[in-house]
Structures are given as C-alpha cells and as structure tokens.
N, C-alpha and C positions, 0 to 999 in steps of 0.2 A: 636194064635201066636201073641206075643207084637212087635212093631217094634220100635225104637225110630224116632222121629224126623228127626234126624242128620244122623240116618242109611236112610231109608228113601229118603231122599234128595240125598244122594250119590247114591244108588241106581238108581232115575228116571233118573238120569247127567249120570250116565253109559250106562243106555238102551238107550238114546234120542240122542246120540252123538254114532256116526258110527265110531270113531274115538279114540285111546285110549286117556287115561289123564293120568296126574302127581299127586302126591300129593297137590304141588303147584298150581294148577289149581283148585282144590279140593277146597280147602284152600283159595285159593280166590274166591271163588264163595259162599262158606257158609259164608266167612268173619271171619273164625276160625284160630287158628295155626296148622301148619304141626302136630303140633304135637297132635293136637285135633281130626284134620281128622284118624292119624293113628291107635287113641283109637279106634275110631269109622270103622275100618276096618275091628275090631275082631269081632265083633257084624256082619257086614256087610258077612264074612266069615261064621260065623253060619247060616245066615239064609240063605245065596247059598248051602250051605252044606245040607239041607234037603231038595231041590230040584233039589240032583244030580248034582249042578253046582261048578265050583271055581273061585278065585277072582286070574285072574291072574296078577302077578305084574315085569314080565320081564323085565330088562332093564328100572327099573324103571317106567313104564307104564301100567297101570291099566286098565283089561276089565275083561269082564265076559264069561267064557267060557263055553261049554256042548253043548247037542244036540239040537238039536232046538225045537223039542217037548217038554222037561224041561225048554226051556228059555219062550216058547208061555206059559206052565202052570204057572211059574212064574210070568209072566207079569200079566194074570190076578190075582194073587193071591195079588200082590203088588197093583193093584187099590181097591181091596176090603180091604187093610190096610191101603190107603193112608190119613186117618182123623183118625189113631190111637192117634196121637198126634202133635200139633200145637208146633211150637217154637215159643215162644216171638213175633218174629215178624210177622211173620203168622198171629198170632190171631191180632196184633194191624193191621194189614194190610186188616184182614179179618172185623174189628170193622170200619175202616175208609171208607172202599168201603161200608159197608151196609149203614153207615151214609150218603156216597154220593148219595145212591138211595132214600133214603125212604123219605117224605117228613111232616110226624107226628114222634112227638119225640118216642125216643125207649128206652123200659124196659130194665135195666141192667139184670132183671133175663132172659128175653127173651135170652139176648147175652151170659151171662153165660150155659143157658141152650144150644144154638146152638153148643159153642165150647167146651161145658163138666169141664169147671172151675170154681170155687165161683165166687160171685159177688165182693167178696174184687180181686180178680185176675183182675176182667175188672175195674173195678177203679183203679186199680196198671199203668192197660194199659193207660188207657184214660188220667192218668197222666204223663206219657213218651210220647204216640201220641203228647199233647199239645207243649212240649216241642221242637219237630221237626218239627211242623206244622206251627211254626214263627207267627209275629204279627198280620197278616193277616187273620189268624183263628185261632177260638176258638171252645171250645165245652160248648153249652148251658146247663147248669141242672137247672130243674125244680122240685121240691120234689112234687112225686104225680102221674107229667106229665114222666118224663126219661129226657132225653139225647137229643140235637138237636147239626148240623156242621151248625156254621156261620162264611158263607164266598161270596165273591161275586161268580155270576155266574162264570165269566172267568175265576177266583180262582180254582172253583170247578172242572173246567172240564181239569186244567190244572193238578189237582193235579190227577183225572182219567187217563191221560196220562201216567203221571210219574210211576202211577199203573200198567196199561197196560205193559207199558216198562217195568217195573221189574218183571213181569210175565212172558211175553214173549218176550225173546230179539227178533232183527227184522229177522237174520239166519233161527230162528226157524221158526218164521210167516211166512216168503217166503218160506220155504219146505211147511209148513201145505197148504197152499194155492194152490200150486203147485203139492201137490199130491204127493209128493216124499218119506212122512213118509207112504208109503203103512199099516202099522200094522192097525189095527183099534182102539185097547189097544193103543197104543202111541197116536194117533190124542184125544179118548174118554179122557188123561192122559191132553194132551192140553186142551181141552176144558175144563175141570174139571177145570183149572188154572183161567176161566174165568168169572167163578162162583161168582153171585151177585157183575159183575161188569160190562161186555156187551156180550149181546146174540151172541149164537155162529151163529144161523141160520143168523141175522140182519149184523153180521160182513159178513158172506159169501154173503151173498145178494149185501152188498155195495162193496164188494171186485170184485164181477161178473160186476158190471155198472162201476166201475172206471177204470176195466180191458179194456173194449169196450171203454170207452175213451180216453186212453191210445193208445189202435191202433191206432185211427184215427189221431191221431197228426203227425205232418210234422216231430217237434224234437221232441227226444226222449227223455224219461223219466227216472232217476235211480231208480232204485229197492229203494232206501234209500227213496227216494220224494215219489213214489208212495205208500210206507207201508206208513211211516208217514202220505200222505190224506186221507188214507183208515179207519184209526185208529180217526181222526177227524173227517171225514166225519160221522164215526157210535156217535161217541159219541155226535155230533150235534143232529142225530134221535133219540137216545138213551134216550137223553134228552127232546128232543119233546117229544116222547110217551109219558115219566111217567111227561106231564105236567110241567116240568121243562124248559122250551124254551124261548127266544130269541121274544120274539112279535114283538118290533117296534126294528129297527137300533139304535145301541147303539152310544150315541155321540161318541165316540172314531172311530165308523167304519161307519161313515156319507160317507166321502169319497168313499168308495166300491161299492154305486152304479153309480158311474160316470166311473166304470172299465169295460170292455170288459169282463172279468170274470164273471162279475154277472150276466148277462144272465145263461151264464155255468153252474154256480152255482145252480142257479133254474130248470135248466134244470137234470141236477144229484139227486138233492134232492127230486123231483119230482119222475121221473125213482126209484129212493132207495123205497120211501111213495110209489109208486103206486097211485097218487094221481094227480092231477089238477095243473100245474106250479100255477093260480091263488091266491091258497088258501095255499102255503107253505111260513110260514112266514117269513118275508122280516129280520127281525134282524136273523135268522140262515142261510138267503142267504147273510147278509152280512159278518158273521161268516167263511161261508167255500169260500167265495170271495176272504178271504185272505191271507186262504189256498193253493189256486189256484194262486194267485200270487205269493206264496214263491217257488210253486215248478219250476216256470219260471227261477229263478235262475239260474237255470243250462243254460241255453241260450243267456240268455240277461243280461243287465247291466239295473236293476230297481233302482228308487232314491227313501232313506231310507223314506224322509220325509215325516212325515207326517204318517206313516206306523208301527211306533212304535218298538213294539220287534217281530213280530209273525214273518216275513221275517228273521230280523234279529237270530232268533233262526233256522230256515232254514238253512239259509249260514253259520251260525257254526256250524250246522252238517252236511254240504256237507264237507265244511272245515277239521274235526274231521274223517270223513270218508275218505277224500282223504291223507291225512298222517298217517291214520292206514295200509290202503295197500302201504301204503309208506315202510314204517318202518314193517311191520307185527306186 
C-alpha cells in the first residue's frame, strides 16, 4: 500500500491529538493551503476505508472513527508505512540532523541511498538547507571525501534544539514523559521522530534525574523550563558521547563557575553519565550552568549582564508562553 507524505502527516496529527482539528489547523501545521489539506483528505479517506475506519468531518472538525480493534491495526500498519515517502523537508531535516552527529564527512550516495532519492535530489537539498542555515553555517564539500556542517559548537547544538522543537513540540514531550500516551505505537511513533538526532533511552534517563531535581526545590518549576533543561541537558551528553564536547570553559561562559549552579550542574551531569563529578568536563558544566540559571527566572529577578542570550531566550519563552494562555 503507497501512502504519500502529506496523507501520512495528517494521519499521525489525527492519531496523536485526543482532540478533534480543523482544516485550518491542518493547514497550518503542514504549512499547506486549506485547500491542499483537502486534496489530501481523499487519499486520507481511502486509506481509512480499507481498515474499516471513516474520516469524520462533523461540524467542521476532523477525526477518525471505528472500532478500536481497526484503529490498534491501523496504527500499526501506519508505522510500517511511515518512511514510504519523505517531503522536502523531512529529508533536508533528515540530512542536517545526520550532518550534526557524525563527525567524518558523509557520501552523498550513502544519504541518497538512506532516503531512497538520487544524488542530484540531496544536492537539490543541500542547496535549499544552505540557504536557511544563514552565515553562520555552511556545508563543506570535498570531492572524493563528501559533505561536512561547519559551524561553531554553540551553533550546532542550538540548531539540534530548533530540531528537537520542530519534532516534538513540548505538549507532546510532557504527555510522552508523563505516560499519558498509554498506546505503545504512538510513544514507538515519538521516538521514531527522534531518530539520528537524540537517543530515546539518554533523553529518558535525563528526564528521570532532572525530575528528582525538580522535587527537591523550595520554588517551583514550569513544565515550559523544565522540558527546555531536559532537552539541553541530553543534548550537552549527546554531545559528549559521540566526542563532540565542551573540554575547557568557553571564554563566553568563564563567568558560570563563580554561580551557585555549577556545583548543580556537575552534580546532574554526573547522575545523567553515571560517572565521577571529577572527570565530567568543566566547559559542558559551564554549558548547562546556564541552563540552570535561565530556569530561575521564573522566581527571581537575574541581571542580564554579562549572561548574553541563553537567559535571555528563556524569558522570552516564559513571556511567549504566558500570553498564549493568555489570549489561547
């Protein structure tokens, strides 16, 4: 059975969301027009259609009805289709996360061959990538050798974030963590998101230690501060394992070990590794130092200086979050 892309996508947003959608909603989440979601609903129609299910559109609002024995065999059948076909951005999404692991340049056919495209396709991509990835980076080619991402560390693991996020927004993360997507197809559908960008066991792991940290604090922490540490925190070890890390304190984050945090810091990172506070090195304790001071935010009144943007992008997303539930 073929599935496209774009059916596909509509599809997981149906299953993964308890809640019905709109077109609109649709629409804006593929980044399509109303009117491209609805092409893509007749397709979406057929393939519930041979697993006994319908695409109910009541009142405007979109779910997937039938028994739930046809919805369980559907779901697995939808992960066994879900690498029938990549969109555009997928695959350029899927080329920049590989480039951010790997640390020897990479064969265009290797990447061609992973996503099932020619090699003129991931040159198509690699040339659109560049063009959103701004001054800051580039991608290296080397005839002979492949393909390398140059960019600085901070770069790199900021652009791993932005990945993360547009993977799994943080609603999602806080049910997956929380155990609230009981299915085990929907959670294996999560993880799959995660693929050749950060382990699913290593996120769980730090998500478990940051939790225990969490408790023990006098003030309390928002759901928003604590995904976002959890989500730095792995990508600091993430980056340690594969040799990519942080050695000595980076001039910009000298400052971090005169903070109350960086004990903290070491102490977390340590618990995460399983390893010896002594031998966990001091530039990724000053890395998630900083982390720990953004999430203070919410309590205290911290002065910027000195502290650059990492807080500062904190406080605009407590900010961004406190006038969504504002406004809805």
């Amino acid at each position: 059975m073929y599935l496209s892309a774009r059916a596909r996508l509509i599809l997981e947003f149906l299953l993964m969301n308890k809640v019905n959608v709109t077109n609109a909603v649709l629409a804006s989440e593929l980044d399509v027009s109303e009117r491209t979601v609805r092409r893509a609903l007749h397709e979406v129609e057929a393939i519930l259609d041979t697993f006994q299910l319908k695409l109910s559109k009541e009142n405007s609002q979109l779910s997937i009805i039938g028994t739930e024995i046809n919805r369980q065999n559907f779901k697995w059948q939808l992960l066994d289709l879900a690498h029938n076909e990549f969109t555009p951005l997928e695959r350029q999404n899927f080329i920049l996360k590989t480039l951010l692991r790997e640390t020897e340049p990479l064969k265009l056919m290797a990447l061609a061959t992973d996503l099932s495209v020619t090699i003129s396709t991931i040159s198509s991509d690699l040339v659109k990538l560049e063009e959103v990835l701004g001054k800051d980076v580039s991608i290296e080619r080397k005839r002979g050798s492949g393909i390398r991402l140059k960019a600085s560390e901070n770069k790199k693991r900021e652009m791993m974030s932005d990945l993360f996020g547009s993977a799994l927004p943080k609603n999602t993360l806080y049910h997956y963590f929380n155990q609230q997507m009981e299915e085990a197809e929907v959670q294996s559908m999560i993880e799959d998101k995660l693929l050749n960008l950060l382990d699913a066991n290593l996120l769980n792991r730090v998500e478990q230690v940051v939790r225990e940290w969490r408790t023990g604090l006098k003030n309390s922490v928002t759901d928003d501060a604590y995904l976002t540490l959890i989500v730095h925190i792995t990508i600091s070890i993430e980056r340690l394992l594969n040799g990519q890390h942080l050695v000595a304190v980076p001039a910009n984050l000298v400052e971090a070990i005169d903070y109350p945090e960086y004990q903290i810091a070491k102490a977390l990172l340590a618990e995460c590794l399983e390893m010896e506070e002594s031998v966990v090195p001091l530039g990724e304790v000053a890395y998630v130092t900083m982390h720990l001071r953004g999430v203070k935010f919410q309590t205290e009144k911290i002065d910027l200086a000195g502290i650059e943007g990492i807080q500062a992008v904190t406080l605009a997303n407590h900010l961004i979050t406190r006038i969504a539930d504002e406004i809805h």
